[in-house]
mmCIF file of the N, C-alpha and C atoms, coordinates in Angstrom:
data_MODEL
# 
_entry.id   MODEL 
# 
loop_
_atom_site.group_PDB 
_atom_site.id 
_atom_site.type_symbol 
_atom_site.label_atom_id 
_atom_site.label_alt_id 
_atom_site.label_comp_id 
_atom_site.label_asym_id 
_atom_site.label_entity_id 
_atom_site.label_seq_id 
_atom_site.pdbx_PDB_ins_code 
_atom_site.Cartn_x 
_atom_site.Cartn_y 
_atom_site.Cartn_z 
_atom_site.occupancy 
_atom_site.B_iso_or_equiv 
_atom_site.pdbx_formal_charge 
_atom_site.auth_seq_id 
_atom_site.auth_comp_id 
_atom_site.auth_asym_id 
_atom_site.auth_atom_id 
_atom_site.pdbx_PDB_model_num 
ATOM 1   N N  . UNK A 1 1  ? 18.062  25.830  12.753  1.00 0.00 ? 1  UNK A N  1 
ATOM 2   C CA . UNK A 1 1  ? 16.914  25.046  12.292  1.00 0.00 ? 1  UNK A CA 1 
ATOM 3   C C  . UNK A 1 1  ? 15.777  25.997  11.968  1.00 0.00 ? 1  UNK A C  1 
ATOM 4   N N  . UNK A 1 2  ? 15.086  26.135  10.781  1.00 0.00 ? 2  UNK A N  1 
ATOM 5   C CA . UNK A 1 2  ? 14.119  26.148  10.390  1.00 0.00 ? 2  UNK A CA 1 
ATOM 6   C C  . UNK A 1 2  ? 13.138  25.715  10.484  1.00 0.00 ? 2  UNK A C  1 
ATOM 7   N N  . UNK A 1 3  ? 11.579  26.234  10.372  1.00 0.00 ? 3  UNK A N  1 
ATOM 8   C CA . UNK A 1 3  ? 10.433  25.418  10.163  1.00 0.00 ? 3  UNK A CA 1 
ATOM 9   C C  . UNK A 1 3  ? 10.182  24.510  8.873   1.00 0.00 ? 3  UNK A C  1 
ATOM 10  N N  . UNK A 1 4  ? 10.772  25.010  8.322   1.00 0.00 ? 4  UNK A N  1 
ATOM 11  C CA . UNK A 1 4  ? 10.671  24.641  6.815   1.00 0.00 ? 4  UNK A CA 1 
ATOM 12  C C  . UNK A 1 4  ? 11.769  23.476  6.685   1.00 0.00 ? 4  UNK A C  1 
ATOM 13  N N  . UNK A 1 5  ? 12.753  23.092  7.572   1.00 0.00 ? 5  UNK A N  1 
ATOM 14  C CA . UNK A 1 5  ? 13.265  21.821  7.208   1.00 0.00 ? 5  UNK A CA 1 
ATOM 15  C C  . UNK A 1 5  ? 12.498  20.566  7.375   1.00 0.00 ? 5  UNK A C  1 
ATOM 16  N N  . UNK A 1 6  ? 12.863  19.604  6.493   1.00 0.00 ? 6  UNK A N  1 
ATOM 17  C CA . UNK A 1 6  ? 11.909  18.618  6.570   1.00 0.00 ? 6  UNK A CA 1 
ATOM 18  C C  . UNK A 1 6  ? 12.205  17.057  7.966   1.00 0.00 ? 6  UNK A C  1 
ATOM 19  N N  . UNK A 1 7  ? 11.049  16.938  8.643   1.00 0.00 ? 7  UNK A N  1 
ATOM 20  C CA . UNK A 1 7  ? 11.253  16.115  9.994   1.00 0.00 ? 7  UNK A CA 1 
ATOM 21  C C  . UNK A 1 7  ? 10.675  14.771  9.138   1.00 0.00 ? 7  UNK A C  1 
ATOM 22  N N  . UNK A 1 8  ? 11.174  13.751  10.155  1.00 0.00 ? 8  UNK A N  1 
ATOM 23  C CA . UNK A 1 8  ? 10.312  12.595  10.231  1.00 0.00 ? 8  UNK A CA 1 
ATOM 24  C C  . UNK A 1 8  ? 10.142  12.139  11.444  1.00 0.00 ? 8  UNK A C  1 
ATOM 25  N N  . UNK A 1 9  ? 9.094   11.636  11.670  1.00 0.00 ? 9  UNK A N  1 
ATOM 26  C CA . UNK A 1 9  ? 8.593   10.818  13.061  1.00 0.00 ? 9  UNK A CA 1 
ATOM 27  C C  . UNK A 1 9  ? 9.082   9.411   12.972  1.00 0.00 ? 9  UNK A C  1 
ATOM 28  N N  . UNK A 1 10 ? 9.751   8.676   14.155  1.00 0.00 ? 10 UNK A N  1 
ATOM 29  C CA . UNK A 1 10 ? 10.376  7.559   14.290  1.00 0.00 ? 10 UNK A CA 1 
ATOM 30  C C  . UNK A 1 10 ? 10.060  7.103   15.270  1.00 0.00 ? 10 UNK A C  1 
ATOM 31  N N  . UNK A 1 11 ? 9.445   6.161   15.552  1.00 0.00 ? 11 UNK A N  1 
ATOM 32  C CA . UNK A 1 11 ? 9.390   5.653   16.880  1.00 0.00 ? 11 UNK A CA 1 
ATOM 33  C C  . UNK A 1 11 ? 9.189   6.588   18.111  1.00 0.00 ? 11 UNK A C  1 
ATOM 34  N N  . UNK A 1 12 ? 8.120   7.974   17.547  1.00 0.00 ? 12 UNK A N  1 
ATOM 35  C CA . UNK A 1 12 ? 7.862   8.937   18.599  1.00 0.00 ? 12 UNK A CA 1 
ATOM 36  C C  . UNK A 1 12 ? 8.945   9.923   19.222  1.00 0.00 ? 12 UNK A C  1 
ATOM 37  N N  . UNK A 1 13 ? 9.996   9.598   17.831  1.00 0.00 ? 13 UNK A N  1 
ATOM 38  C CA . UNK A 1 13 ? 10.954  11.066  17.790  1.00 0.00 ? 13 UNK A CA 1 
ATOM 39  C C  . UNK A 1 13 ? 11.178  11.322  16.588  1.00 0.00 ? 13 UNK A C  1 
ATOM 40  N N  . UNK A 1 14 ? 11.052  13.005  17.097  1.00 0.00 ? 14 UNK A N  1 
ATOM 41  C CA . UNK A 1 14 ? 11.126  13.871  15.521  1.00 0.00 ? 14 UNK A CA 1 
ATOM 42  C C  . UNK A 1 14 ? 12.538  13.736  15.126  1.00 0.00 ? 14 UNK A C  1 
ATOM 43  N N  . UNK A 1 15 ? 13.103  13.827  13.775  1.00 0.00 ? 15 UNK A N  1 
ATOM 44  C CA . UNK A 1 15 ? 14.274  13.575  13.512  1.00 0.00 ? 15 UNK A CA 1 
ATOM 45  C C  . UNK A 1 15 ? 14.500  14.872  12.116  1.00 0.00 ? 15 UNK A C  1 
ATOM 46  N N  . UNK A 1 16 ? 15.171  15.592  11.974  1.00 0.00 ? 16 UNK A N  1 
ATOM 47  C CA . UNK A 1 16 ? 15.758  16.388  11.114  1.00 0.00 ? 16 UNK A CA 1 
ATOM 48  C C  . UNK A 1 16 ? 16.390  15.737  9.978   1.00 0.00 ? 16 UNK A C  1 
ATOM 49  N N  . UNK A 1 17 ? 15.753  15.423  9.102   1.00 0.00 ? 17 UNK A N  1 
ATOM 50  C CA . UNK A 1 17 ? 16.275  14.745  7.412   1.00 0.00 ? 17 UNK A CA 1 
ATOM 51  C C  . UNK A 1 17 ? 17.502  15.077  7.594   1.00 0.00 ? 17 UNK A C  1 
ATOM 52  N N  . UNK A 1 18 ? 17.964  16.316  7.900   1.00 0.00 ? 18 UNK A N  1 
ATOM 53  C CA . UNK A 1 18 ? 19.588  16.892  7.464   1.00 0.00 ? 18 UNK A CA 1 
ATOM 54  C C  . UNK A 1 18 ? 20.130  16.498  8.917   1.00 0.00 ? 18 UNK A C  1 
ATOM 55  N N  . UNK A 1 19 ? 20.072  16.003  9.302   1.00 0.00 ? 19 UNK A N  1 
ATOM 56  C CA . UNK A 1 19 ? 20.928  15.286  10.776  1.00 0.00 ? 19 UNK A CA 1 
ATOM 57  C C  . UNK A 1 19 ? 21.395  13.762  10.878  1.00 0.00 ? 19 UNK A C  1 
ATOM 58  N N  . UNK A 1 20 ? 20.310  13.286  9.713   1.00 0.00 ? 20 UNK A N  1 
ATOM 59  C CA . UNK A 1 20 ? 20.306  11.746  9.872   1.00 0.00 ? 20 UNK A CA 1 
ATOM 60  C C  . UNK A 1 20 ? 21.582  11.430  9.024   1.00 0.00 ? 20 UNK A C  1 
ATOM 61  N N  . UNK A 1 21 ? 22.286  10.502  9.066   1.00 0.00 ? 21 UNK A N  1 
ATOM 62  C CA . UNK A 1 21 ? 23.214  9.271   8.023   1.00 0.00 ? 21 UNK A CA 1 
ATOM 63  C C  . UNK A 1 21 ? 23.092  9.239   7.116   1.00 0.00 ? 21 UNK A C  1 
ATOM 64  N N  . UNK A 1 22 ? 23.520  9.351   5.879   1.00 0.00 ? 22 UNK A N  1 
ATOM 65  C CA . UNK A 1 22 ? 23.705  8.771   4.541   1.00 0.00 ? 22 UNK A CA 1 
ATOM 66  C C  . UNK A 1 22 ? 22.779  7.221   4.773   1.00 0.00 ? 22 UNK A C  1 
ATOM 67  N N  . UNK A 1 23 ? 23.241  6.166   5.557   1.00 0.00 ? 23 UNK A N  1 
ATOM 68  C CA . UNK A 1 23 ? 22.476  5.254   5.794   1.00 0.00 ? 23 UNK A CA 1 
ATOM 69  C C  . UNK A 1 23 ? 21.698  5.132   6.100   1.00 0.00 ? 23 UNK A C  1 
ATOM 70  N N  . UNK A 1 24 ? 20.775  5.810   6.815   1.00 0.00 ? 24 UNK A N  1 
ATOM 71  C CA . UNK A 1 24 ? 19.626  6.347   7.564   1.00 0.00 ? 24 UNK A CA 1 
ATOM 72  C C  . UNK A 1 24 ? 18.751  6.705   6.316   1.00 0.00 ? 24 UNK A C  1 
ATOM 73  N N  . UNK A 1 25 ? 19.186  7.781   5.739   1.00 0.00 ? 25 UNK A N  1 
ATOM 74  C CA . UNK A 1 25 ? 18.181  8.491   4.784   1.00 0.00 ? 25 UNK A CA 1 
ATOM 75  C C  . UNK A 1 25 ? 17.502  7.244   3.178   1.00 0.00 ? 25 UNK A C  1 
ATOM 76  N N  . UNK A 1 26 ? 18.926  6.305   2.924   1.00 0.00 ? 26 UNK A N  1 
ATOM 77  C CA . UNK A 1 26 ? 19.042  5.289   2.621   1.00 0.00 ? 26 UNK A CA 1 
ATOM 78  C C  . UNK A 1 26 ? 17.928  4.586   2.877   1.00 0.00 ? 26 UNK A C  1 
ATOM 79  N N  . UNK A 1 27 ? 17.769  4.036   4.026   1.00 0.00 ? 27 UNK A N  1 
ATOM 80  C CA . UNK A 1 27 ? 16.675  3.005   4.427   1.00 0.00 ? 27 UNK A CA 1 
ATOM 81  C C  . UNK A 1 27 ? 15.436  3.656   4.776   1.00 0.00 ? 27 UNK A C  1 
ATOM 82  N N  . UNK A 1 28 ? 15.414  5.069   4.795   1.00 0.00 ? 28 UNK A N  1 
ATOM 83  C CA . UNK A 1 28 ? 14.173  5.627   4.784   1.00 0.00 ? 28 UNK A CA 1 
ATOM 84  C C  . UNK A 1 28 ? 13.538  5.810   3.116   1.00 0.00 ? 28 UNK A C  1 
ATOM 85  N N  . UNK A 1 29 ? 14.684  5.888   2.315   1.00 0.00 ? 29 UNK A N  1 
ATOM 86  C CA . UNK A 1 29 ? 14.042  5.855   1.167   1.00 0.00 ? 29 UNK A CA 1 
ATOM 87  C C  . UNK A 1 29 ? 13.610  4.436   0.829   1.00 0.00 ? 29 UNK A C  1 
ATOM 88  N N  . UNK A 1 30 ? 14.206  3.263   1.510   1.00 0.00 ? 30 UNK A N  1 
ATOM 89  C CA . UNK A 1 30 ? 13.938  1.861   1.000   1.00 0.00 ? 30 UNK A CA 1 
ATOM 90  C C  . UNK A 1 30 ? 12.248  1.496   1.843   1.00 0.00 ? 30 UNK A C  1 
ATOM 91  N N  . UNK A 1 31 ? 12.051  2.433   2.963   1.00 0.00 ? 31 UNK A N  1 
ATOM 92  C CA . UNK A 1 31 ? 10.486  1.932   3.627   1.00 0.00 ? 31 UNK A CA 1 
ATOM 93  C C  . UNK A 1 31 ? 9.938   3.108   2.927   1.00 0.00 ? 31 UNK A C  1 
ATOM 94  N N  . UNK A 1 32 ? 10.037  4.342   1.768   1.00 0.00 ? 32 UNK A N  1 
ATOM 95  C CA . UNK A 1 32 ? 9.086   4.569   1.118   1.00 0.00 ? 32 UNK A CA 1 
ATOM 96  C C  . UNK A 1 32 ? 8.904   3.811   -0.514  1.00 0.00 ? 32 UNK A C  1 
ATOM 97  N N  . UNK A 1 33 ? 9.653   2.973   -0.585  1.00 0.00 ? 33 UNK A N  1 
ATOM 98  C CA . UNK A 1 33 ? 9.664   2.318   -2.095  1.00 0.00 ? 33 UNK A CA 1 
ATOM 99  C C  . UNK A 1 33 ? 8.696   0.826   -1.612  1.00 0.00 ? 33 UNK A C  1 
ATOM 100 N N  . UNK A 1 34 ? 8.854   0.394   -0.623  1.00 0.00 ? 34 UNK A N  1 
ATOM 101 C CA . UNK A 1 34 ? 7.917   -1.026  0.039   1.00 0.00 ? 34 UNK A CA 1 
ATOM 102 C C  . UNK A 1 34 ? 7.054   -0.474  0.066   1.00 0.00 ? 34 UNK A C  1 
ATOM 103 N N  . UNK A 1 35 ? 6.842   1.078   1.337   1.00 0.00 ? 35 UNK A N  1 
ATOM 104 C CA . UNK A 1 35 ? 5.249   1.412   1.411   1.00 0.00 ? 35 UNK A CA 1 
ATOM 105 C C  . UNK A 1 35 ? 4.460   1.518   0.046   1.00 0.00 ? 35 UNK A C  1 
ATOM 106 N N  . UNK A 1 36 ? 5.312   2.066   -0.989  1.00 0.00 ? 36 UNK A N  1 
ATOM 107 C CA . UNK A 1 36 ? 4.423   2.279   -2.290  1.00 0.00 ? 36 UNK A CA 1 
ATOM 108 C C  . UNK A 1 36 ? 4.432   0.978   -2.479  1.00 0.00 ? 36 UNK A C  1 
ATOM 109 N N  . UNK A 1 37 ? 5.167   0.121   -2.981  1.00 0.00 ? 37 UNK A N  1 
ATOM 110 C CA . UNK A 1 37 ? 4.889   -1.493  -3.295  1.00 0.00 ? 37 UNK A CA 1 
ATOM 111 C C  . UNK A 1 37 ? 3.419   -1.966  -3.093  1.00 0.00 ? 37 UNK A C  1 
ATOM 112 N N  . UNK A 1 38 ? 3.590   -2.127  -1.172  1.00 0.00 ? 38 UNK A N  1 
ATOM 113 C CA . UNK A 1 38 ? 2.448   -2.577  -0.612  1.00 0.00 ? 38 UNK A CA 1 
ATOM 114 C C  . UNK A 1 38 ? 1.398   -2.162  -1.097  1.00 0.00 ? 38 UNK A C  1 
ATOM 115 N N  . UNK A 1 39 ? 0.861   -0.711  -1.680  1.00 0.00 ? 39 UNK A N  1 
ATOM 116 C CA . UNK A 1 39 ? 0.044   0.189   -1.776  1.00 0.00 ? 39 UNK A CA 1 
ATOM 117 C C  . UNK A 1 39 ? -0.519  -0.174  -3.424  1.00 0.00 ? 39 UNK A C  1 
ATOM 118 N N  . UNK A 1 40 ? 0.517   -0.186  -3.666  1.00 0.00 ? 40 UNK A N  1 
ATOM 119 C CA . UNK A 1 40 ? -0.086  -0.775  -5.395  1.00 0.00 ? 40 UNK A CA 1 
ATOM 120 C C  . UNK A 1 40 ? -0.455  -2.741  -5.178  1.00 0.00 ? 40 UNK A C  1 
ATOM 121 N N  . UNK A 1 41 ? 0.240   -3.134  -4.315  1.00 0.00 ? 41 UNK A N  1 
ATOM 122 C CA . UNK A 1 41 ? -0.205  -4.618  -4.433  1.00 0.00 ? 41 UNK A CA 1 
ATOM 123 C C  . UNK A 1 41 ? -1.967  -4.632  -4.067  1.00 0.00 ? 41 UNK A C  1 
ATOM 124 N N  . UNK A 1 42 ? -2.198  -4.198  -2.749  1.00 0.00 ? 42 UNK A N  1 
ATOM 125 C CA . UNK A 1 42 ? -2.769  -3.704  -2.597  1.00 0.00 ? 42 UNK A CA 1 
ATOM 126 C C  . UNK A 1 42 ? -4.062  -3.594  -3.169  1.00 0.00 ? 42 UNK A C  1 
ATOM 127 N N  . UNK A 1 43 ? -4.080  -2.453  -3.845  1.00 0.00 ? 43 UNK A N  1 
ATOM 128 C CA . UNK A 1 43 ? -4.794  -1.944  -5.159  1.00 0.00 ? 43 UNK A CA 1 
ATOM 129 C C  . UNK A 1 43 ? -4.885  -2.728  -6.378  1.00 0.00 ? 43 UNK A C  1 
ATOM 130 N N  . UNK A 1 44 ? -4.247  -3.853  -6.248  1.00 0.00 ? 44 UNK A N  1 
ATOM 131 C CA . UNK A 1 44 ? -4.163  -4.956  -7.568  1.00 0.00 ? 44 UNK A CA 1 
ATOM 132 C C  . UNK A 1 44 ? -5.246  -6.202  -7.064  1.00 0.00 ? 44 UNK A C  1 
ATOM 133 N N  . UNK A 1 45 ? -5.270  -6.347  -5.454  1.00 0.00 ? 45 UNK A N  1 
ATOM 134 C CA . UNK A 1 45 ? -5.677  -7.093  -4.698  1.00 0.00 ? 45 UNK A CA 1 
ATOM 135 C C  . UNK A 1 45 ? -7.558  -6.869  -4.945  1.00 0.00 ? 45 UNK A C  1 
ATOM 136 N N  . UNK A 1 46 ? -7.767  -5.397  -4.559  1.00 0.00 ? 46 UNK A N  1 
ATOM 137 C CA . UNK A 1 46 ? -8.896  -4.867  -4.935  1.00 0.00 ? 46 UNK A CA 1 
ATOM 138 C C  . UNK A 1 46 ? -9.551  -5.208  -5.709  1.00 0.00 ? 46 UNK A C  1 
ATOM 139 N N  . UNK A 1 47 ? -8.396  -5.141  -7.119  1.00 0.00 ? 47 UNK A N  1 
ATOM 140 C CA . UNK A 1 47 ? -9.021  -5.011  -8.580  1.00 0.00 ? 47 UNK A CA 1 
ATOM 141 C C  . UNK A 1 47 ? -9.284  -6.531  -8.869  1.00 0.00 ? 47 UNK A C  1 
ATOM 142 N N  . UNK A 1 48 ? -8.662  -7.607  -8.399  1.00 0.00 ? 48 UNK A N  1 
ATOM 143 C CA . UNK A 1 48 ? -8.905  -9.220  -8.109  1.00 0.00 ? 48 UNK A CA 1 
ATOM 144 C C  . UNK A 1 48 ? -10.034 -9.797  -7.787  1.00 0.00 ? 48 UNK A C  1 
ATOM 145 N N  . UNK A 1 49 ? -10.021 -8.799  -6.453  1.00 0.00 ? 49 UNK A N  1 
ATOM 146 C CA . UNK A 1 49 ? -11.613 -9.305  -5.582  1.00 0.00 ? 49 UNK A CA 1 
ATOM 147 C C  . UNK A 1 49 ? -12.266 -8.667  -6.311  1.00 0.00 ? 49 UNK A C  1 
ATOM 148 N N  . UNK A 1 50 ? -12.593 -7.605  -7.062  1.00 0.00 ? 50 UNK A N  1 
ATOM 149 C CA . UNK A 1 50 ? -14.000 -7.394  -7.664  1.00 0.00 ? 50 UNK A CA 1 
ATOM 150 C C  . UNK A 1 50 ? -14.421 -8.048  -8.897  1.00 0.00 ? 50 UNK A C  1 
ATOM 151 N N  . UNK A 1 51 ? -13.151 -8.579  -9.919  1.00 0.00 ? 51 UNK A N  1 
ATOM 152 C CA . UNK A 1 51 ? -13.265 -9.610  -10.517 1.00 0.00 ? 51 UNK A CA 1 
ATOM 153 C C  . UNK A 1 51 ? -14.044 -10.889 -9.973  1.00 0.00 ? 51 UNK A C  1 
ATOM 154 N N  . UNK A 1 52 ? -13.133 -11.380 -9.223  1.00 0.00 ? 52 UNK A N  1 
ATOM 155 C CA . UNK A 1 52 ? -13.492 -12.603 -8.444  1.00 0.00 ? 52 UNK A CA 1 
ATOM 156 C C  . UNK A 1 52 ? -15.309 -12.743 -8.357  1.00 0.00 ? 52 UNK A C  1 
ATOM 157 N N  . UNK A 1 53 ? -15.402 -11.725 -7.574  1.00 0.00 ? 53 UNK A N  1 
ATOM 158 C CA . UNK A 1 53 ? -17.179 -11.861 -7.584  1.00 0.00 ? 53 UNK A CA 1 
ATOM 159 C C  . UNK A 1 53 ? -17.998 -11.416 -8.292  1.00 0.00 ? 53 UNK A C  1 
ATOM 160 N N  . UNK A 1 54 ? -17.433 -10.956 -9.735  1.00 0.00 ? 54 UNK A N  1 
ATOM 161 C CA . UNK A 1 54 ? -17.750 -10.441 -10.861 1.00 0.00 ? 54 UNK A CA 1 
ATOM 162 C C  . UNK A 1 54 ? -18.044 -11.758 -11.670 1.00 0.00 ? 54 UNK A C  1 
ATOM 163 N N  . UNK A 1 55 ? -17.054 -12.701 -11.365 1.00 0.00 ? 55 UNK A N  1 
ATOM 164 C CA . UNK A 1 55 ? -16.820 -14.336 -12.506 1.00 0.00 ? 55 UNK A CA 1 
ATOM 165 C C  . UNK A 1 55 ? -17.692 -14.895 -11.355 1.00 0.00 ? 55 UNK A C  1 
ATOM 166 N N  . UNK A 1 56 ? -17.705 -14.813 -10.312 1.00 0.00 ? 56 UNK A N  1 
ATOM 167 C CA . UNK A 1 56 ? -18.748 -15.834 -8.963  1.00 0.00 ? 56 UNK A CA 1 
ATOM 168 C C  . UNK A 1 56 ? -20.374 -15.720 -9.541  1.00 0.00 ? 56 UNK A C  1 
ATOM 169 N N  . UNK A 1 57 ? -20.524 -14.549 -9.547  1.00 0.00 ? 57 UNK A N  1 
ATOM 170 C CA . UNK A 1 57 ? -22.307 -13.594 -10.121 1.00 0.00 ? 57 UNK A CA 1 
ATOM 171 C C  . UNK A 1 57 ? -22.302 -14.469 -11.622 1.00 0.00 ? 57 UNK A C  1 
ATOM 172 N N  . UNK A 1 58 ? -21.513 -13.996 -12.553 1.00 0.00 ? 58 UNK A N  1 
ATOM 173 C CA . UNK A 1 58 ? -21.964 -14.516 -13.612 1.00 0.00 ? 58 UNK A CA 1 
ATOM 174 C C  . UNK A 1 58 ? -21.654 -15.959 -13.792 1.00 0.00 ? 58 UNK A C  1 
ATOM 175 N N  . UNK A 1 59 ? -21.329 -16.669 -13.038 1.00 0.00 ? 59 UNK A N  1 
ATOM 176 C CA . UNK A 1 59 ? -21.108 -18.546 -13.282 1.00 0.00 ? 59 UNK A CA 1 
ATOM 177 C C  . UNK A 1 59 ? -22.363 -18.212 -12.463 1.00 0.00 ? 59 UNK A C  1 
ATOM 178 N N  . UNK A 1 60 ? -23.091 -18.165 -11.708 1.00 0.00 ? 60 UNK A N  1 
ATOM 179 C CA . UNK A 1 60 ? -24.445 -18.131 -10.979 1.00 0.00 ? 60 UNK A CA 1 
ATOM 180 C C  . UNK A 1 60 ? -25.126 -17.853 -11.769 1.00 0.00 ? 60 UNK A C  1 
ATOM 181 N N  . UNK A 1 61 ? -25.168 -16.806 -12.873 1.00 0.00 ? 61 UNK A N  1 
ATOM 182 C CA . UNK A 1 61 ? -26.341 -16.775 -13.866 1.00 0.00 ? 61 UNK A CA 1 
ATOM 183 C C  . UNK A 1 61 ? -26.296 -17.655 -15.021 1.00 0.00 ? 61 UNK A C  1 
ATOM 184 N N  . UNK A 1 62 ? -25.474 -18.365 -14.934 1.00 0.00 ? 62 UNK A N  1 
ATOM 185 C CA . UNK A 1 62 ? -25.127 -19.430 -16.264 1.00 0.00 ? 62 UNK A CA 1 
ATOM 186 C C  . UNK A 1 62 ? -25.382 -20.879 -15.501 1.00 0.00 ? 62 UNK A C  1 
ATOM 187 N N  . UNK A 1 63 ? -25.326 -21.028 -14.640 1.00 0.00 ? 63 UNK A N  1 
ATOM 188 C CA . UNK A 1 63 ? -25.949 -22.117 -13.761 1.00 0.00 ? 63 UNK A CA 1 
ATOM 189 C C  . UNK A 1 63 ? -27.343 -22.431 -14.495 1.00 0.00 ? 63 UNK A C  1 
ATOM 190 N N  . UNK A 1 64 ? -28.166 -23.846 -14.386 1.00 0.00 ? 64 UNK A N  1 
ATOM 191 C CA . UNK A 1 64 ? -29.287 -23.923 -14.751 1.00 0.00 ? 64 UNK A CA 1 
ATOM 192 C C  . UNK A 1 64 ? -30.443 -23.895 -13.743 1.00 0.00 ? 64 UNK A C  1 
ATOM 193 N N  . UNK A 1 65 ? -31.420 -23.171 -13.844 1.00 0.00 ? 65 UNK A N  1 
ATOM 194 C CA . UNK A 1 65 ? -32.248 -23.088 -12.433 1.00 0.00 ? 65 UNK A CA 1 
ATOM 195 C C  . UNK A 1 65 ? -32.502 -24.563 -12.397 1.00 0.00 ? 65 UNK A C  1 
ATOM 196 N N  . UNK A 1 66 ? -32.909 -24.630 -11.303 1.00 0.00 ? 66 UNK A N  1 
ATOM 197 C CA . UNK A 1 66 ? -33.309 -25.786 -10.063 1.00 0.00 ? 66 UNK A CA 1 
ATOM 198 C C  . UNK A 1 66 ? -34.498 -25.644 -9.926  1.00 0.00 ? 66 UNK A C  1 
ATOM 199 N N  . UNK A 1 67 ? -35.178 -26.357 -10.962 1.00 0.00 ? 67 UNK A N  1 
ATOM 200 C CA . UNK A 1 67 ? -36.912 -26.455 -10.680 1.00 0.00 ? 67 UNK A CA 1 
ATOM 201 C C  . UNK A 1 67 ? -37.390 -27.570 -9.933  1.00 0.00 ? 67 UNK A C  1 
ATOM 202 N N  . UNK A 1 68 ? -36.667 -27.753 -8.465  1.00 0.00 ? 68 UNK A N  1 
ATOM 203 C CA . UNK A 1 68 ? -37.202 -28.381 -7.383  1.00 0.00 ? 68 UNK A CA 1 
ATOM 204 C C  . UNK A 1 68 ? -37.925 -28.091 -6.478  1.00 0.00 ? 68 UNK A C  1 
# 
């Protein structure tokens, strides 16, 4: 073993990429394709809400004042 081989942390054990399963490495690539998912949903979520109170502000300035 090398320093330079690549680890992952699991449940508070280090694990050697080149030790793990064909299946293993598998489903580690499938929780980095969700984490990115999440990460762009995410970031779409962002771009929503600043809309959102972007169309909230301007229906408020198109409102007619209330000279009560």
């Amino acid at each position: 073993m090398t320093d330079t081989e690549q680890k992952i942390m699991i449940d508070g054990h280090e694990y050697l990429l080149s030790s793990l399963s064909d299946e293993a490495k598998a489903q580690i690539t499938n929780l980095r394709v969700v984490e990115n998912e999440i990460a762009q949903l995410k970031a779409r979520l962002a771009i929503a809400s600043t809309a959102k109170m972007a169309y909230q502000n301007a229906l408020k300035n198109a409102l007619p004042v209330d000279t009560h």
